[in-house]
Structure formats: C-alpha cells, structure tokens
C-alpha positions as CSV (number, residue, x, y, z in Angstrom):
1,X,61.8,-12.3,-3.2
2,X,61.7,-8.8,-2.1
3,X,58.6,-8.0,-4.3
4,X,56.5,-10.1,-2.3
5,X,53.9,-8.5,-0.6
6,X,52.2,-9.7,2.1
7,X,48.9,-11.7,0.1
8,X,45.9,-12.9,0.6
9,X,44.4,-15.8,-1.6
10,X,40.3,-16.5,-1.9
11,X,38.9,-19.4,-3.4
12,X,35.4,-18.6,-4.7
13,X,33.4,-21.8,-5.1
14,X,29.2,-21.5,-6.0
15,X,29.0,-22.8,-2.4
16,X,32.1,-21.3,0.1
17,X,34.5,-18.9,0.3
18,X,38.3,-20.2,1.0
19,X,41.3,-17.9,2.3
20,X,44.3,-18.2,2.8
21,X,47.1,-15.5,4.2
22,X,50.7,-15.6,3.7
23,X,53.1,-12.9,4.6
24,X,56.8,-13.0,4.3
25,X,59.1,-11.5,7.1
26,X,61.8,-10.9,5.8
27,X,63.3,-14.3,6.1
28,X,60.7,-16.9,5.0
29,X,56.9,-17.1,4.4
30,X,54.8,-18.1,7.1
31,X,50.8,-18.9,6.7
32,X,48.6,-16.6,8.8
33,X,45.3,-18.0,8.3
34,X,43.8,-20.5,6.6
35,X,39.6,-20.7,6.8
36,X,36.6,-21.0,5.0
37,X,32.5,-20.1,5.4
38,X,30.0,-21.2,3.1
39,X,27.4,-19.1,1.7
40,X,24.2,-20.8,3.4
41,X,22.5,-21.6,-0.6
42,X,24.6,-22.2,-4.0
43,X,25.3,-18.7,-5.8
44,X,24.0,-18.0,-9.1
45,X,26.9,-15.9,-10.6
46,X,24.1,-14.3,-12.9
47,X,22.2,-12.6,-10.4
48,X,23.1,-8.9,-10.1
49,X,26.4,-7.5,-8.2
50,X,24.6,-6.2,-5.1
51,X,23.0,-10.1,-4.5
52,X,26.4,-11.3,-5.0
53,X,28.2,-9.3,-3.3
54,X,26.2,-9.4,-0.2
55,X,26.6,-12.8,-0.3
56,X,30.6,-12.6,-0.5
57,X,30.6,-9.8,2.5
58,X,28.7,-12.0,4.6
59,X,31.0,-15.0,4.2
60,X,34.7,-12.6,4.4
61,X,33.1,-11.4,7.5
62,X,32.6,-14.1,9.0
63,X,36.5,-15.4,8.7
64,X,37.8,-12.0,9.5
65,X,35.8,-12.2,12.8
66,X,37.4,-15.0,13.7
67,X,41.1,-13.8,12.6
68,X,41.2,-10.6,11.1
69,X,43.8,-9.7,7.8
70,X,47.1,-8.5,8.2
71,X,47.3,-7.9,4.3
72,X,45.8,-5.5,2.2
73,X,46.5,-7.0,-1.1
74,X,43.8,-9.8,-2.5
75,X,43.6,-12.2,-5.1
76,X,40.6,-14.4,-6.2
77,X,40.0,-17.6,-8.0
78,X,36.8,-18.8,-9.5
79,X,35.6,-22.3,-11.2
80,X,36.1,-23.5,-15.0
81,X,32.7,-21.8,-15.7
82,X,34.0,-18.4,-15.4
83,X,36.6,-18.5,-18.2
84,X,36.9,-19.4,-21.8
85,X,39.4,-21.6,-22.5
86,X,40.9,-22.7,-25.5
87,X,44.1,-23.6,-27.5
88,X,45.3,-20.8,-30.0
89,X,47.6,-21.7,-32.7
90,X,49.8,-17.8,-33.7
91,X,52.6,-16.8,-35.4
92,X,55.8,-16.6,-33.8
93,X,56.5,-12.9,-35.3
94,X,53.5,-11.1,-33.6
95,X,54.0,-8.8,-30.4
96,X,51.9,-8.6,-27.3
97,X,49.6,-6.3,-28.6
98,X,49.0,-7.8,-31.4
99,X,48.6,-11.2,-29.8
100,X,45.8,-10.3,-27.7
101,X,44.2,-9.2,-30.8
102,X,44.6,-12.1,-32.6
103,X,42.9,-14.3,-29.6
104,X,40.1,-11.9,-29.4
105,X,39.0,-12.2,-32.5
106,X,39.4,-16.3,-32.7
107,X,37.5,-16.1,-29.2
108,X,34.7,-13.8,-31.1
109,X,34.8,-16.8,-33.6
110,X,34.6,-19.5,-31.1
111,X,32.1,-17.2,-28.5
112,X,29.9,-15.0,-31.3
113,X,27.2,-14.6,-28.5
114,X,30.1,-13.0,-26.3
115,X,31.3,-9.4,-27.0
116,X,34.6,-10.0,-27.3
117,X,35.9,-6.5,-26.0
118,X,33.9,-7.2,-22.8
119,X,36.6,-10.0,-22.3
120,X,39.8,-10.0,-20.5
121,X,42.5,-12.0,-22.1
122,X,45.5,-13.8,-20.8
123,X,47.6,-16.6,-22.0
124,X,50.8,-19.1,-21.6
125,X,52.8,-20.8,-24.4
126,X,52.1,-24.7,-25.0
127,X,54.3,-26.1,-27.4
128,X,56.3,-25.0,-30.9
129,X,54.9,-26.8,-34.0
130,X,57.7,-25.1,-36.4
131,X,60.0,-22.1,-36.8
132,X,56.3,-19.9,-37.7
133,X,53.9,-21.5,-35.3
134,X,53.4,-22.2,-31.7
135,X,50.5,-22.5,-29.7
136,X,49.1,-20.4,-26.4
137,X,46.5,-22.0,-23.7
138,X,44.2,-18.7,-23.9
139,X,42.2,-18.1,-21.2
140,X,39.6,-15.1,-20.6
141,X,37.4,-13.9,-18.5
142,X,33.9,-11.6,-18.6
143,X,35.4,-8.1,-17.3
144,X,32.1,-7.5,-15.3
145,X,33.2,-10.5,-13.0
146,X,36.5,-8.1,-12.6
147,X,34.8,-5.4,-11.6
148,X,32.3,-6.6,-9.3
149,X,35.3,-8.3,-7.1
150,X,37.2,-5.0,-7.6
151,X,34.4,-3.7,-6.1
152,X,33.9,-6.0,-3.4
153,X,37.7,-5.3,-2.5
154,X,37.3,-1.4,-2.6
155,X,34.6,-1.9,0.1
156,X,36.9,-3.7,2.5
157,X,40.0,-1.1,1.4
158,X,41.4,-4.3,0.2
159,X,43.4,-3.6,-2.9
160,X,43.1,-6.0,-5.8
161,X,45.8,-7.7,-7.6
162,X,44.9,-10.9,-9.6
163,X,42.1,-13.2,-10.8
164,X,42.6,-16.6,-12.0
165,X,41.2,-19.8,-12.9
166,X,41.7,-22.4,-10.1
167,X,43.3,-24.6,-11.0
168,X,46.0,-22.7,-13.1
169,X,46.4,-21.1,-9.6
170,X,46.9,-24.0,-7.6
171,X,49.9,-25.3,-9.7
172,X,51.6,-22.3,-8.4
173,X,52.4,-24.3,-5.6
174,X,54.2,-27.0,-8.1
175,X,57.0,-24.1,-8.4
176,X,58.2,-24.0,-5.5
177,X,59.1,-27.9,-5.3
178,X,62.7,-27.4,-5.4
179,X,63.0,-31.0,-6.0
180,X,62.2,-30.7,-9.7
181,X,65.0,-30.5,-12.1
182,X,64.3,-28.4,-15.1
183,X,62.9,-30.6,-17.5
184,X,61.2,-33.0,-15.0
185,X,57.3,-33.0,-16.1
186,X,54.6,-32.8,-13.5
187,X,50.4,-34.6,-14.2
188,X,48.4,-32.3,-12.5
189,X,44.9,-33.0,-11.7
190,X,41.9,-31.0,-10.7
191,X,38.4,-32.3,-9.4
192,X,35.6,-30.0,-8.9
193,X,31.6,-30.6,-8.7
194,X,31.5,-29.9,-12.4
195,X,34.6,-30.7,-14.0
196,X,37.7,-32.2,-13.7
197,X,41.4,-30.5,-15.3
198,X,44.4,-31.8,-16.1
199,X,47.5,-29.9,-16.5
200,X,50.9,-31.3,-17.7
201,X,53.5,-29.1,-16.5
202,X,57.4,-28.3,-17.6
203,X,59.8,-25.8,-15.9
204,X,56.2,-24.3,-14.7
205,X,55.0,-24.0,-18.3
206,X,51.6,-25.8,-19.2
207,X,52.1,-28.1,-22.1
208,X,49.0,-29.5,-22.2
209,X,45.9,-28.1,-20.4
210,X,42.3,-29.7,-20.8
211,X,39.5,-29.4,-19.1
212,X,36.2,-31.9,-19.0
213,X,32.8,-31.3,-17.7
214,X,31.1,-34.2,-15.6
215,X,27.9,-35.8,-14.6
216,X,29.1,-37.4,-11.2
217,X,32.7,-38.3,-9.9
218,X,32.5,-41.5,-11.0
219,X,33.4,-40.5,-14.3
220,X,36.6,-39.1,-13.7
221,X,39.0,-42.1,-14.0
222,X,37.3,-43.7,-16.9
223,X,37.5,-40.4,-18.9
224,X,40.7,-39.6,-17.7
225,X,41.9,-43.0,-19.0
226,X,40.9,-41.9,-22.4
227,X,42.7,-39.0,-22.2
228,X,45.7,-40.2,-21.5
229,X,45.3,-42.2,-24.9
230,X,45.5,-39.4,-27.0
231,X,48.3,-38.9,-29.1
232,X,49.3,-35.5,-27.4
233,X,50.6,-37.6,-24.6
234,X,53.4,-39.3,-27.2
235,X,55.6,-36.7,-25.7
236,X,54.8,-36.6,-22.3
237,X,57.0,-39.9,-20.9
238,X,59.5,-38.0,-18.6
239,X,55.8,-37.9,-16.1
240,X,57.9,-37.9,-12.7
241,X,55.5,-37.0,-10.5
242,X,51.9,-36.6,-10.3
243,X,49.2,-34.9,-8.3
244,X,45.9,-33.9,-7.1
245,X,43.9,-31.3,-5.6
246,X,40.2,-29.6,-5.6
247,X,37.1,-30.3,-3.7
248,X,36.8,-33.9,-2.4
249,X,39.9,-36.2,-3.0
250,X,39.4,-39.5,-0.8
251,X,41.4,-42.7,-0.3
252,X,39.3,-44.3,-2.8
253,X,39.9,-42.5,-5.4
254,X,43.6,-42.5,-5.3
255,X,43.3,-46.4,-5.3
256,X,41.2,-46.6,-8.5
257,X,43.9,-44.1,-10.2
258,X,46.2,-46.4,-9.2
259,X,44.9,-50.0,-10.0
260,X,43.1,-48.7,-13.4
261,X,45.5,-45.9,-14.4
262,X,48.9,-47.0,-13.2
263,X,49.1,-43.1,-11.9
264,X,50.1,-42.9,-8.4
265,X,48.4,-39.4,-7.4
266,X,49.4,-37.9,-4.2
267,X,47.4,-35.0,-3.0
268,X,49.2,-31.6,-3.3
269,X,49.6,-30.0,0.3
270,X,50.5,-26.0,0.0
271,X,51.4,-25.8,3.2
272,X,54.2,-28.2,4.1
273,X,57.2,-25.8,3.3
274,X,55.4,-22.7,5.4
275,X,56.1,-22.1,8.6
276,X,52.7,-21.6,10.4
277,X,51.9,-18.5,12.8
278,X,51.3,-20.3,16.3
279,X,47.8,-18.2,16.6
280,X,46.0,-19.8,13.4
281,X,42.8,-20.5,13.9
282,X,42.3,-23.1,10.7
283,X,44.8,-26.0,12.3
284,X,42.2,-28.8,11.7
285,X,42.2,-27.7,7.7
286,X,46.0,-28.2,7.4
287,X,46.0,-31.6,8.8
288,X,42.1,-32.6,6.8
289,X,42.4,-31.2,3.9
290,X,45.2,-28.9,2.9
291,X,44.5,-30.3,-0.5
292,X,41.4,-28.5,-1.2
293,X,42.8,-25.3,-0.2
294,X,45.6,-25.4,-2.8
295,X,43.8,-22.6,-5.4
296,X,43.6,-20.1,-2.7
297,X,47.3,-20.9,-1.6
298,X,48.4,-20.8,-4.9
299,X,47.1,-17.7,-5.6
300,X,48.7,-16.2,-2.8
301,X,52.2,-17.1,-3.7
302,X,51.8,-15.6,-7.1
303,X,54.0,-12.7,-7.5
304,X,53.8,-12.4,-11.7
C-alpha cells in the first residue's frame, strides 16, 4: 500500500475531460475531487499538438479553478480509437524482450500502414492453449499521443505515470471488490459513442477481451447477444457477477439486458468504498453518475 502515491486519474473523451483525485493518508483512500469540463466542439485527435493541447489546458483549468490538485502524479485514458488491439498467440519459452518483439512485428503484419517502432506495446495473458502456446490481449498505442500528454503534463509540473485504454482502466476498480473469491469470474461491459467492450475477468486477468464498433446504441444488446454465442464463452459459466460502465447507462438499458440477455448488469460505482473529502466540489457526479467516471477512477488506483 505504501507505494501509493497520491494520483490523479483523466478520462479523455473527443468531447470532455474527466478527473478524478485520490490520495491515501496513511490509513485509507479518500477521493478529493471528482469533475469534468467539456471542450466546447468534438476534438480531432489528428490535428497538431499545440490545437490539442490548447484545447486540454483550457478544460484542466477550468476544474482546477474550481478545486485545485493536491497531486502531482497523472494518468490518462483515451477511447478504443487510440490503440491497436488484438489477440497474439506466442510461445511460452520467449522473455519480455523478446515478446515485445514478437508482437511488433505481428502488429507490422496486421497495421503495414503503421511504423511499428512508432508504437508503444503492452500486453496481459488470456488463456494457455498447450504446454508451448498461450495467448496475450496486445494492446499499443502511437508514441506521439505519449508525448504530446507528456507534454501537456510538463506544462502544469504534473509528472506523468501511465496511459491506458478505458476501459482496461476502469476494471481496476473490479480489484478491489474484496467480495470475489479467486476463481470467481466477472462480465464487464463498456459503452462508449463508438463502440462497446466486453471484458471477462479472473483473479484480475482478462480472459477474453473484445471490442465492437457501433452505429447507434441500439445495437448493443442484439450484438452482444451474438457474442455471447460464440464458443469462447464454453468456458466462461462460473459468470458471478456482471457490470457496466461508460458514457450513458440508463434504466432502459439495464432492462433490455435483462429480459433479452438474462444478464443482470449493475452499473460499477468507483466510489462506494472511498471515503469522500467533506470539501468536494463534484457531490452531484457521485450520486448521478459515478458510473461514467469509472476509467478515470480506475486509473487512479493503478499502482502497477
């Protein structure tokens, strides 16, 4: 516990910014602030660094105004669009090292129109096929999107620690449920404007991790329903508990899940096992919608 420091986690949508601020003191974590500002139009992650970052001082300075950081360490997650994802198979026998080479090349295969070496590269273990083979969710990232929020935190003498995809972030928050027993599986769910992602988690492992892009938010439960046909799922009937988080998760929805999916989905709240400072300026998001905060939250907890 001791090598938590004192963390601040930012959500970067095309539209808002979302931060949240936990600090430990000694005894327990307690959430500092909790806020978001929206960027006034949608940003195009293509335009150059100075546009972007203008935009992304603008909005920080607008939530610092109204409660300024204790912390001087920051971490940031972005949308499904920033990253390459895919499912590697490797060999069981190859190091670190050698890993991340194998997946940039298979990512140079699967991406020929991205320079591989301009890629960052981080992955998790998925499942064993056989005493050679297992397989890794591989995710990577531009390195130029690194940089520019490297930037962005050398401006504010923030200091930078991680970047992650949002949802992988936000199921931080699934390990601290000391309710789980060690082989208890846990459906997560992700909705965003653009896609929707499902995790399926094990003693905070992914063991399946998929990610689909929609047209409108109707389509989420009908493809989801296909999904959870596949024969990947075979494995997957110790599902004890199931839940949801991202942009816009109303009653409706959790009632179509539930009559058309037999999946009772209740929405993961980051917050309910923090004690919260008595100055926080963000109250009516913990009681509205703690849910859609989860990313940044989860990004704040992460110590490794």
């Amino acid at each position: 516990m001791r090598s938590f420091h004192n963390h601040t986690g930012i959500n970067l949508t095309t539209a808002k910014m979302q931060l949240v601020e936990i600090n430990f003191t000694g005894d327990e974590f307690v959430l500092e602030n909790v806020d978001e500002d929206y960027f006034g139009e949608f940003l195009n992650f293509e335009d150059k660094e100075t546009k972007i970052v203008n935009y992304l001082q603008n909005a920080f300075n607008e939530i610092i105004m109204r409660k300024p950081l204790k912390s001087k360490y920051v971490s940031f997650t972005l949308p499904h669009e920033f990253f390459y994802t895919v499912q590697i198979p490797f060999e069981h026998t190859l190091i670190h090292q050698d890993l991340i080479d194998h997946f940039h090349w298979e990512l140079s295969v699967l991406y020929p129109e991205v320079l591989s070496d301009d890629l960052a590269v981080q992955y998790a273990g998925l499942e064993r096929f056989n005493d050679s083979y297992s397989k890794a969710l591989v995710v990577a990232i531009p390195k130029r999107f690194l940089k520019m929020l490297h930037n962005f935190c050398a401006q504010n003498s923030l200091k930078l620690k991680y970047v992650d995809n949002l949802h992988i972030a936000s199921d931080n928050i699934i390990a601290f449920d000391h309710s789980l027993l060690d082989n208890d599986i846990v459906l997560s769910l992700y909705i965003s404007p653009e896609y929707y992602s499902l995790n399926v988690i094990q003693n905070s492992r992914p063991m399946y991790f998929n990610m689909t892009k929609l047209d409108n938010a109707g389509e989420v439960v009908p493809l989801l329903k296909e999904e959870l046909k596949r024969k990947e799922f075979g494995n997957f009937r110790n599902i004890i508990k199931s839940v949801i988080s991202g942009e816009n998760i109303p009653d409706s929805f959790l009632l179509r899940a539930k009559n058309e999916l037999n999946i009772n989905f209740e929405r993961l709240n980051p917050f309910d096992k923090l004690k919260v400072n008595s100055d926080l300026t963000g109250k009516k998001f913990l009681a509205e919608r703690a849910y859609s905060f989860s990313s940044a939250a989860g990004i704040a907890f992460r110590i490794v």
